[in-house]
C-alpha positions as CSV (number, residue, x, y, z in Angstrom):
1,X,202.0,-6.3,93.7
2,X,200.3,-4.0,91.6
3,X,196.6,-4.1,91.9
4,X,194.1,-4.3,88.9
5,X,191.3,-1.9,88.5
6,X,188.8,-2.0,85.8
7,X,186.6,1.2,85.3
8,X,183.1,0.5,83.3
9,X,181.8,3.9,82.7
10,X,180.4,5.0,79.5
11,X,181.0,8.6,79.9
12,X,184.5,9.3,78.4
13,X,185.2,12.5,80.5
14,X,184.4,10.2,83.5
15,X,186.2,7.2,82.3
16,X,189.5,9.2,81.0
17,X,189.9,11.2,84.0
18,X,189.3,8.3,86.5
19,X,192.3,6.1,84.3
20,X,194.6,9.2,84.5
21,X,193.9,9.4,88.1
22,X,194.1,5.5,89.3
23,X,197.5,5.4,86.6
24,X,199.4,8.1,88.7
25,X,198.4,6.4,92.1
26,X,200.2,3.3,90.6
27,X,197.0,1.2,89.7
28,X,196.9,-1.0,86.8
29,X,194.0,0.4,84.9
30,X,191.6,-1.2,82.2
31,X,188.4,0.6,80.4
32,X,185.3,-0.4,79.7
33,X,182.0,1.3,77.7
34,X,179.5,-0.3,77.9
35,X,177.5,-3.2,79.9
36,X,177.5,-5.8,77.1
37,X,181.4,-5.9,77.3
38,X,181.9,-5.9,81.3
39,X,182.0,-9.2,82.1
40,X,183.5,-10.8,78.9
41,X,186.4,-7.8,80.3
42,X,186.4,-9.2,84.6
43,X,187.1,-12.4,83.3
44,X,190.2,-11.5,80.8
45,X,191.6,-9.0,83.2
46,X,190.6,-10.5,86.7
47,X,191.0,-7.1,87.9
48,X,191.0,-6.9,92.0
49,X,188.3,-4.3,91.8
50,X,185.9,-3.0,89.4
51,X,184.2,0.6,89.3
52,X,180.8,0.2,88.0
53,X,178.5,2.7,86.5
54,X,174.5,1.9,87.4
55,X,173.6,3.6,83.8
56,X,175.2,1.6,80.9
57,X,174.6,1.0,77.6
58,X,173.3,-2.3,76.6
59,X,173.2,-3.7,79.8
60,X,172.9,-2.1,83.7
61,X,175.4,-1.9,86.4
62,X,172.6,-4.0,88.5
63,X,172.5,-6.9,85.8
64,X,176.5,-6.8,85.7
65,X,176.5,-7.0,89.3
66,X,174.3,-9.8,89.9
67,X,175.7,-11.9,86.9
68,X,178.8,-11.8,88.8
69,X,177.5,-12.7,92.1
70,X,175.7,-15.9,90.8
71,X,178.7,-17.1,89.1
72,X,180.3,-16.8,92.3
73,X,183.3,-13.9,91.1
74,X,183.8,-12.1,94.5
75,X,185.8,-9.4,92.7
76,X,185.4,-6.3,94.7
77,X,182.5,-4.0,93.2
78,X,182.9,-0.1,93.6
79,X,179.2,1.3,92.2
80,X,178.7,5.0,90.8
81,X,175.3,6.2,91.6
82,X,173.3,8.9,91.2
83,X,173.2,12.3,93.1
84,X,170.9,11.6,96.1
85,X,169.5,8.4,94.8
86,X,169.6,6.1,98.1
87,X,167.4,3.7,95.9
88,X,170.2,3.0,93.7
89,X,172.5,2.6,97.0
90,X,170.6,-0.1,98.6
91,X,169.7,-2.0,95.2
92,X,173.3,-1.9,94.4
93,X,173.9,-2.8,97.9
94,X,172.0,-6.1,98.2
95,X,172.9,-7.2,94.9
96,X,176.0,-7.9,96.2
97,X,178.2,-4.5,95.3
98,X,180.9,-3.6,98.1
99,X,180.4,0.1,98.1
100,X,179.3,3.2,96.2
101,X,180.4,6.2,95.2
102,X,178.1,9.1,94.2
103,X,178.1,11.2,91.4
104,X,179.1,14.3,90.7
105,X,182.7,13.0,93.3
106,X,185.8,13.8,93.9
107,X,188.2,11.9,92.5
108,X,190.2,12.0,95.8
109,X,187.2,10.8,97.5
110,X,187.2,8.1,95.2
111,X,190.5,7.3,95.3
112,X,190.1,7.0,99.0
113,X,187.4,4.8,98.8
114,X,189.6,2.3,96.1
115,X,192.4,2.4,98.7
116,X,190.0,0.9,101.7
117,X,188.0,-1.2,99.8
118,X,191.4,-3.2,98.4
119,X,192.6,-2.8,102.4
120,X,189.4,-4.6,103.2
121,X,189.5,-7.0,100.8
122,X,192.9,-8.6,101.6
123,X,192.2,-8.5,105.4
124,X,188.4,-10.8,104.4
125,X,190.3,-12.3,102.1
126,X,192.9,-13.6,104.8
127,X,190.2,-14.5,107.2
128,X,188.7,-16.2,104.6
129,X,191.6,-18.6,104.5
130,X,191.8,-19.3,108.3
131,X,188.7,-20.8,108.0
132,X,187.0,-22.6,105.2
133,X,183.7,-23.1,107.3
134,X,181.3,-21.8,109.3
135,X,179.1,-23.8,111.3
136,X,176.4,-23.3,113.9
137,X,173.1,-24.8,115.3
138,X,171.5,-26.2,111.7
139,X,173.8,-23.9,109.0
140,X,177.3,-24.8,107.4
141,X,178.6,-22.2,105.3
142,X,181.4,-23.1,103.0
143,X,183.2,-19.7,103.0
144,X,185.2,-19.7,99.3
145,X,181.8,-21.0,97.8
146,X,180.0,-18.7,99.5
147,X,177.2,-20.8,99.9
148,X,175.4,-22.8,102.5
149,X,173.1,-25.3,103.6
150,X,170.5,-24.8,106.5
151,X,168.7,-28.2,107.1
152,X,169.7,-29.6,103.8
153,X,168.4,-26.2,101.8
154,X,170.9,-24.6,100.1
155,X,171.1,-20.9,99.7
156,X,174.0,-18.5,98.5
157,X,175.3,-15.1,100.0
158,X,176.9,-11.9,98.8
159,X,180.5,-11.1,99.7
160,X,178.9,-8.6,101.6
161,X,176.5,-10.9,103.9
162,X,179.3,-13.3,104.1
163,X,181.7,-10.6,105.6
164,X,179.2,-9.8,108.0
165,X,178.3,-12.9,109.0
166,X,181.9,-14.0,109.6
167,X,182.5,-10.9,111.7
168,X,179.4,-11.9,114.0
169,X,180.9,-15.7,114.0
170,X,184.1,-14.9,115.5
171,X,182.2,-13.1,118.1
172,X,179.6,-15.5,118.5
173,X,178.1,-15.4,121.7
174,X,178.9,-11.4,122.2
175,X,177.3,-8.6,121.1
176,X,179.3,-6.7,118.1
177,X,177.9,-2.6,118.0
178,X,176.2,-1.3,114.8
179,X,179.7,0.9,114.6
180,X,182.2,-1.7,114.8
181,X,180.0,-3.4,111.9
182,X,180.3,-0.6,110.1
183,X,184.2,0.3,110.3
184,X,185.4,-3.1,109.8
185,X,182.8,-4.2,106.9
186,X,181.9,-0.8,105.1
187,X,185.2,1.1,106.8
188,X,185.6,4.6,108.4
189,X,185.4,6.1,105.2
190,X,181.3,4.9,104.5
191,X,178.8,7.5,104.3
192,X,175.7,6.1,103.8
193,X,172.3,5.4,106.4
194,X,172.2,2.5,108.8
195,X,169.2,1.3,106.8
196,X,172.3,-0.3,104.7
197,X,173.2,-2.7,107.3
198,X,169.7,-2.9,108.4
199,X,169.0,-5.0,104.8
200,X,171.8,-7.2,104.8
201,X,170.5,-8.8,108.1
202,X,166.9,-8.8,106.6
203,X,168.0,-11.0,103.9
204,X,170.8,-13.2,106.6
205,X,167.8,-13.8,108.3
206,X,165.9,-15.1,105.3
207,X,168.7,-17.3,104.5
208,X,169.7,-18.5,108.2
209,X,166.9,-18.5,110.3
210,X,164.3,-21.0,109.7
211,X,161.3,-18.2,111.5
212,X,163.4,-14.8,110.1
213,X,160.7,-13.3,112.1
214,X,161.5,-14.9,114.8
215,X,165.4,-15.6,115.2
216,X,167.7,-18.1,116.8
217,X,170.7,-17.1,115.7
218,X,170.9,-13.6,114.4
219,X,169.8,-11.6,117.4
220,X,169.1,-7.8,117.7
221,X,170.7,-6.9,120.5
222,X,168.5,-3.1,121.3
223,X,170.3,0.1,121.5
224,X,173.4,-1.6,120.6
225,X,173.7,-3.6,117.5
226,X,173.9,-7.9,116.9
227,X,174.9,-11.0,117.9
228,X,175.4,-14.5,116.5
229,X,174.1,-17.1,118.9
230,X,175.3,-20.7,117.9
């Protein structure tokens, strides 16, 4: 099936070359220019993946982002950033985007990127389906809501954190290393720090763990990486 990408980009030079280049890999492509017209656009396209520029008219990548987050889309969320900005990386990041791409790039590096987010995508998505719902010690997670409950609070996650926390689930008990994190959420292809994964914890921990300071479940395991304990 063919997938469906929608590029929101303001810049025409950017925006033209990246539909030429998706079109002749196969992609279904769809254009955007500016923020105030993005998610009007997901919603009549349902695209499988959307490239997002941070610096929009109208209205920001960030406020796109997080609009779609709250109203629970999980469309998959490529973000252009700026040259050397980590800022904008981990913003985008914990707002819920899948990835990033920074400018000036090449579009084969881009390309790349497209190709192992949509990889990643259908191999969550089909975990996803094998199990509706998480549970252990006080927190049920219902996984397509992504939302859950932790002594009767209710709290929502990011594709992102949800990913990670079903990766830790199905190892629950064992420790999973920092790298296998890393290749199976973000993929071999992800450049950035390991403050990254660092943050999504930070904020599972806020939403899981009843002390974050002081875990039950989401354990550092030193030199090493995590672990889920039930």
């Amino acid at each position: 099936m063919t997938k469906r990408i929608l590029i929101v980009e303001d810049d025409p030079h950017i925006r033209i070359g990246l539909v030429e280049a998706l079109e002749s890999k196969g992609f279904q492509v769809a254009e955007c220019r500016d923020g105030r017209h993005a998610i009007p656009a997901v919603q009549e396209r349902k695209p499988d993946l959307v490239i997002l520029d941070i610096m929009l008219p109208h209205k920001s990548g960030y406020d796109i982002c997080r609009e779609l987050r709250e109203a629970g889309n999980s469309v998959l969320i490529l973000m252009l950033t700026a040259k050397g900005n980590e800022a904008d990386k981990v913003i985008g990041l914990n707002l819920g985007a899948d990835d990033y791409v920074t400018k000036p790039f090449g579009v084969r590096e881009l390309i790349a990127r497209v190709h192992a987010l949509l990889r990643r995508g259908q191999r969550g998505k089909s975990e996803n389906e094998l199990s509706e719902r998480l549970d252990f010690g006080d927190v049920q997670i219902d996984v397509p809501a992504l939302r859950g409950l932790r002594n009767g609070i209710a709290f929502e996650l990011t594709p992102r954190e949800l990913s990670v926390l079903t990766l830790l689930h199905r190892e629950r008990g064992h420790a999973v290393s920092r790298d296998r994190i890393f290749s199976e959420i973000w993929g071999m292809e992800y450049y950035g720090t390991t403050r990254t994964l660092d943050q999504v914890i930070v904020k599972l921990r806020q939403k899981i763990e009843s002390e974050p300071s002081e875990p039950r479940h989401l354990l550092t395991v030193h030199g090493l990486g995590y672990r889920l304990d039930p």
